[in-house]
C-alpha positions in Angstrom: 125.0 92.8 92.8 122.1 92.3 95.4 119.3 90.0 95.3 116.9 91.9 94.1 119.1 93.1 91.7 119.4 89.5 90.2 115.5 89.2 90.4 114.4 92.3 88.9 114.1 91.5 85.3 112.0 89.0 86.4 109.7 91.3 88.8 109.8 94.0 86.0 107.9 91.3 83.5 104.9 91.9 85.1 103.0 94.5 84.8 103.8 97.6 87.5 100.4 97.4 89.3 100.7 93.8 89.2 104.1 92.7 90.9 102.7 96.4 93.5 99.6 93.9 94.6 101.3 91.0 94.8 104.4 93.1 97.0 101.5 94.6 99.0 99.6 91.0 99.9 102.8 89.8 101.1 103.8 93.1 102.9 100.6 92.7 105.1 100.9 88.9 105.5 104.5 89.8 106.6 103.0 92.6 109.0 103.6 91.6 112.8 105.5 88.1 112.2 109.3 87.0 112.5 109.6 88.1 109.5 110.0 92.1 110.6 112.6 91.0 113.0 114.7 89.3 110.4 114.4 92.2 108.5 115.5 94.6 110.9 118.3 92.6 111.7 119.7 92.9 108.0 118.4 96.2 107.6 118.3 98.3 110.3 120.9 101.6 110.5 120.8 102.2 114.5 123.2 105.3 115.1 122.3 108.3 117.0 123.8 110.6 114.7 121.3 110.0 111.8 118.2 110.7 114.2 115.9 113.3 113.6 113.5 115.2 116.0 110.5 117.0 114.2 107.2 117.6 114.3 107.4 116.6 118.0 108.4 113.0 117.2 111.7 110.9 117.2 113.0 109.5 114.0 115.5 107.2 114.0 117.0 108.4 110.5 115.7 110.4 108.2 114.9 108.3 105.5 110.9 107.6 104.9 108.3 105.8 102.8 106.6 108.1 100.8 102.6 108.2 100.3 101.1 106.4 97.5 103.3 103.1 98.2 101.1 101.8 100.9 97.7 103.2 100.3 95.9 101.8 102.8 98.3 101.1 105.7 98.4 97.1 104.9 102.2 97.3 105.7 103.5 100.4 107.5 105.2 98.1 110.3 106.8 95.8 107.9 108.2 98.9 105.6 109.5 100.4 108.8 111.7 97.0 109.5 113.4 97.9 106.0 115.6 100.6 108.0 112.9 103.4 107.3 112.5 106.0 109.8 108.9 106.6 109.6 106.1 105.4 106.6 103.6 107.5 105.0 100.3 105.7 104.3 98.1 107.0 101.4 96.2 109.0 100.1 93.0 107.6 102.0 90.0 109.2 101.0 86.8 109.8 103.2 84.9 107.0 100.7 86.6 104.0 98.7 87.9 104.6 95.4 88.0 102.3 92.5 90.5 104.6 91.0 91.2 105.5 87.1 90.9 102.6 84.8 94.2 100.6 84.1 96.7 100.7 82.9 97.2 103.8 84.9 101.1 102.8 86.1 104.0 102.6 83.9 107.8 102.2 84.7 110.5 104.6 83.1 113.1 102.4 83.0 115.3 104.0 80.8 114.7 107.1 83.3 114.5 105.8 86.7 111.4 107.2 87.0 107.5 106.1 87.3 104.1 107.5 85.8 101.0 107.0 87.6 97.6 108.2 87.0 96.1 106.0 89.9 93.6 108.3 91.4 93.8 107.4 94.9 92.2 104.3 94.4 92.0 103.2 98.4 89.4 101.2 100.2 88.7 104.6 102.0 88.8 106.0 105.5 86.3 103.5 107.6 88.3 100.6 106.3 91.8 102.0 106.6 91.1 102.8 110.5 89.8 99.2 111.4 92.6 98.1 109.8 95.2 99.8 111.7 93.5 99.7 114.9 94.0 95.4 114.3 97.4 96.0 113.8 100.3 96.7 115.8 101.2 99.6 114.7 105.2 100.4 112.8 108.2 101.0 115.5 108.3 104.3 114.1 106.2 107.5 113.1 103.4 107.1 111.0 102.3 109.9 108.6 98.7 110.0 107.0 98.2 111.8 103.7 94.5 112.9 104.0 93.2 113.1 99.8 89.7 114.1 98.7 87.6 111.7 97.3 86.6 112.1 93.6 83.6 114.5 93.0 83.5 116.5 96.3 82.8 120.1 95.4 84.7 122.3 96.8 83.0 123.8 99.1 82.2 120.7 100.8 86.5 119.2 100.3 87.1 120.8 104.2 84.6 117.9 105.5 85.1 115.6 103.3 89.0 116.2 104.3 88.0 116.3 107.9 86.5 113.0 108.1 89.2 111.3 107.0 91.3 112.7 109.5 89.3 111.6 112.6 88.8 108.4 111.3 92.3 108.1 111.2 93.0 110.8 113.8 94.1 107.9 116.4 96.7 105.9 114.3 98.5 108.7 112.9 101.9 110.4 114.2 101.0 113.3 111.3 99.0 113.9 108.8 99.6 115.7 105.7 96.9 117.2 103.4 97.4 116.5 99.8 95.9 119.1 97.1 98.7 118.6 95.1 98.1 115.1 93.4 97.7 115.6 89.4 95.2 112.6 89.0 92.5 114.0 90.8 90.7 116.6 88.9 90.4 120.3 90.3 92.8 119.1 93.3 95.2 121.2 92.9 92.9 124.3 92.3 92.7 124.1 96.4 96.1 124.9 96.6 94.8 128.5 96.5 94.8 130.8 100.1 91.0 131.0 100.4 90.5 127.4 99.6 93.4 125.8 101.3 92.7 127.8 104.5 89.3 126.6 104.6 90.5 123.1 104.5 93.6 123.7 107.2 91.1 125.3 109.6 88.9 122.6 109.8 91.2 120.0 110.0 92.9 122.2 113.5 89.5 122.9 114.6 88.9 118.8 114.9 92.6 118.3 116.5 94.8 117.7 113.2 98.3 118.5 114.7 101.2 117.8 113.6 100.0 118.9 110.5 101.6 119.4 107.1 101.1 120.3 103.4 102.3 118.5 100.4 103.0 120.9 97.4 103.4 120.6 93.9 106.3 120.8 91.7 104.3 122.6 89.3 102.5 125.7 91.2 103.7 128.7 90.5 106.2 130.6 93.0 103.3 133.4 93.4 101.3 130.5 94.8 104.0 128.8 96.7 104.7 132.4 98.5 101.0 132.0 99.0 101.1 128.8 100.8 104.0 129.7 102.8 102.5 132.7 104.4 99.1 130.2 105.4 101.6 127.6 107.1 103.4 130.4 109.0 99.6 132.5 109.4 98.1 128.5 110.8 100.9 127.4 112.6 101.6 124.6 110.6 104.0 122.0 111.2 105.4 121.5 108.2 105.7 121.1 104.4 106.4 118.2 102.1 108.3 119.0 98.6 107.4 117.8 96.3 104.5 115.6 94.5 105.1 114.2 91.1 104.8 116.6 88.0 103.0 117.0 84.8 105.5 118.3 83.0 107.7 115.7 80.3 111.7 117.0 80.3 113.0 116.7 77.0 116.1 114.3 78.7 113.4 111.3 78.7 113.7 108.3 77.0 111.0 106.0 77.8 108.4 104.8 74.9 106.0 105.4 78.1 107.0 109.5 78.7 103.8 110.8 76.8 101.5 108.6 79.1 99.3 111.2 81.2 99.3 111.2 85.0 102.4 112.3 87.4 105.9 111.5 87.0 108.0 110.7 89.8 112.0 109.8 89.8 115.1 110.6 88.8 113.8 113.2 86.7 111.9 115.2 89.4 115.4 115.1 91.5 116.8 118.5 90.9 113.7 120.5 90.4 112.5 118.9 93.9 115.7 120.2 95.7 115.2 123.8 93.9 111.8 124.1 96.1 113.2 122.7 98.9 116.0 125.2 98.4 113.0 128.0 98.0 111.5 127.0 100.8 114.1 127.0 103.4 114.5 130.5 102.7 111.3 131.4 103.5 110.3 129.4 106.3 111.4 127.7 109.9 109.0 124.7 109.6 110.5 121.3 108.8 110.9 120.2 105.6 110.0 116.6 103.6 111.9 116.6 100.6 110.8 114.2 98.0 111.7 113.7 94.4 114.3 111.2 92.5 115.7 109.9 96.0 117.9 106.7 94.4 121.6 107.2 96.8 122.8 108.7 100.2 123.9 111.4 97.4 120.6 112.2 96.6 119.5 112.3 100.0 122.7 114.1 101.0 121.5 116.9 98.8 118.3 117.4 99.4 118.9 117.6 103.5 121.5 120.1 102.7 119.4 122.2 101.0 116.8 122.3 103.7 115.2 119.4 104.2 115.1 117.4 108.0 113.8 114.5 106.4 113.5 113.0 103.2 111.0 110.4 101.3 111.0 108.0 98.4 108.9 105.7 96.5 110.5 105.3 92.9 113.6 104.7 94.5 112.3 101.5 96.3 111.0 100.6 93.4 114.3 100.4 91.5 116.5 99.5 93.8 114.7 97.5 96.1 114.0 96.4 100.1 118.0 97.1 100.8 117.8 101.1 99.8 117.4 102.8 103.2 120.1 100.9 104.8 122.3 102.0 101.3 121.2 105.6 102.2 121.8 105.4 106.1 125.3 103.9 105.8 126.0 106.7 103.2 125.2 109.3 104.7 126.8 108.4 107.8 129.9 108.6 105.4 129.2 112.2 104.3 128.3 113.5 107.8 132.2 112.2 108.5 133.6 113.7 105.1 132.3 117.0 106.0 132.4 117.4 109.6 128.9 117.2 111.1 128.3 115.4 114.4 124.5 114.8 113.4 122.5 114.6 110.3 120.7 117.5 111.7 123.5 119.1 111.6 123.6 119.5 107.6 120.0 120.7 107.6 120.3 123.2 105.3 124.0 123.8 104.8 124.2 124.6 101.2 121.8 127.6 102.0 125.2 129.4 103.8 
């Protein structure tokens, strides 16, 4: 039993956004000091055969912070020193956003699995940026998920997206735009061609490259075809599957399952892998797979069903700081078992 495994009941007393805040002060007091070498030291998985090259950058494993766990970048270089081979900071929004009202996050624990109706609450684009550019920034990539602040019409969400990214244009290894998030309302209506290219457009009109899309577990394959076609049509980098879901599977447990907002977890494992699965077949970009990422097993899967990389949130969550070097080791284990000289190298085997 780890550490954090013995302190958990305790952690898990306090309310979810509570013991987040609390993580998050100490994250960014931790940012830049000893304490990231320590951490690395204990952490750390350096082996050639898990690094990944995508997106024109050099991961050192393909395990990743997904957005939504560091908001507004306070510790992207501490995550990174957990063993993580690149952090994804946000949603940041052009303006700051109080957010919904709380409670707005709720732990699963019977389910392994998180609700959040947070809203990308973030202190906003301006902020964000002076923040990172008084920061050293993580020892490896950094991914930006570009949101739209609340009540942008949208007609106006392309410069409202836009700004965000050349505020942050200069800290960013990629950026990723996010019209999938269920807690904003009418975001995911610009998951649609017309509306989605407008937004893509703009952002490679003011230099957004690498640049990806984040879908949703819940759009409709008609749509997804849809979105495919525009990220082959734009030259897109990549895509990132999947966001949380709306939908409640009958298998939960939880007293907190009918709480509104987006689920993320163990539940959303296989139905994440399905689209990742989908979309391998369909397209040569790189894909993110997120979605109920616990064990190098779950990983494991999700990179041989097309994903080059892989993300988690819930997972760190539950299991705690030690969970990428867990994954690492793991899958360094499978990539013996079944013959693979790289990590790459399993990149959609399952699709054979």
């Amino acid at each position: 039993m780890t550490l954090y495994q013995l302190i958990r009941p305790a952690l898990f007393a306090l309310p979810p956004e509570t013991i987040h805040r609390v993580v998050t002060q100490a994250g960014s007091a931790a940012n830049g000091s000893p304490i990231e070498r320590l951490c690395r030291h204990r952490y750390a998985v350096e082996d050639q055969r898990l690094a990944v090259q995508a997106f024109g950058q050099r991961f050192s494993n393909p395990i990743g912070v997904a957005a939504g766990f560091d908001k507004d970048g306070r510790m992207p270089s501490l995550l990174a020193s957990l063993g993580f081979g690149h952090v994804e900071i946000g949603g940041v929004t052009a303006h700051q956003q109080r957010g919904n009202p709380r409670p707005r996050l709720f732990r699963l624990g019977e389910d392994d699995a998180l609700i959040n109706r947070m809203g990308f609450n973030n202190k906003g684009a301006d902020r964000v940026a002076t923040r990172l550019a008084n920061t050293d920034p993580p020892k490896a990539p950094l991914g930006v998920n570009l949101g739209k602040s609340k009540g942008v019409p949208d007609q106006l969400a392309p410069e409202d997206y836009r700004y965000t990214y050349e505020r942050l244009a200069p800290h960013g290894d990629f950026f990723v735009v996010n019209v999938s998030s269920p807690n904003t309302p009418g975001l995911r209506d610009l998951q649609r061609r017309d509306r989605l290219e407008a937004i893509v457009t703009d952002l490679q009109e003011a230099g957004a490259d690498p640049l990806l899309i984040k879908l949703s577990p819940d759009v409709a394959e008609a749509d997804a075809e849809g979105i495919v076609d525009l990220v082959e049509d734009s030259d897109m980098a990549g895509v990132i599957a999947t966001n949380t879901t709306v939908d409640r599977p009958a298998s939960l447990r939880s007293p907190h399952r009918a709480e509104t907002g987006g689920l993320s977890g163990r539940p959303l494992a296989e139905r994440s892998t399905r689209w990742i699965r989908f979309l391998a077949r369909r397209t040569d970009v790189p894909i993110i797979g997120v979605g109920g990422v616990f064990t190098a097993h779950d990983a494991y899967r999700k990179i041989r069903a097309g994903a080059s990389l892989v993300q988690l949130y819930t997972g760190l969550v539950y299991r705690g700081p030690g969970i990428a070097r867990s994954i690492n080791n793991g899958l360094l284990r499978y990539l013996e078992r079944d013959g693979f000289t790289t990590v790459s190298d399993a990149v959609g085997a399952d699709l054979i």
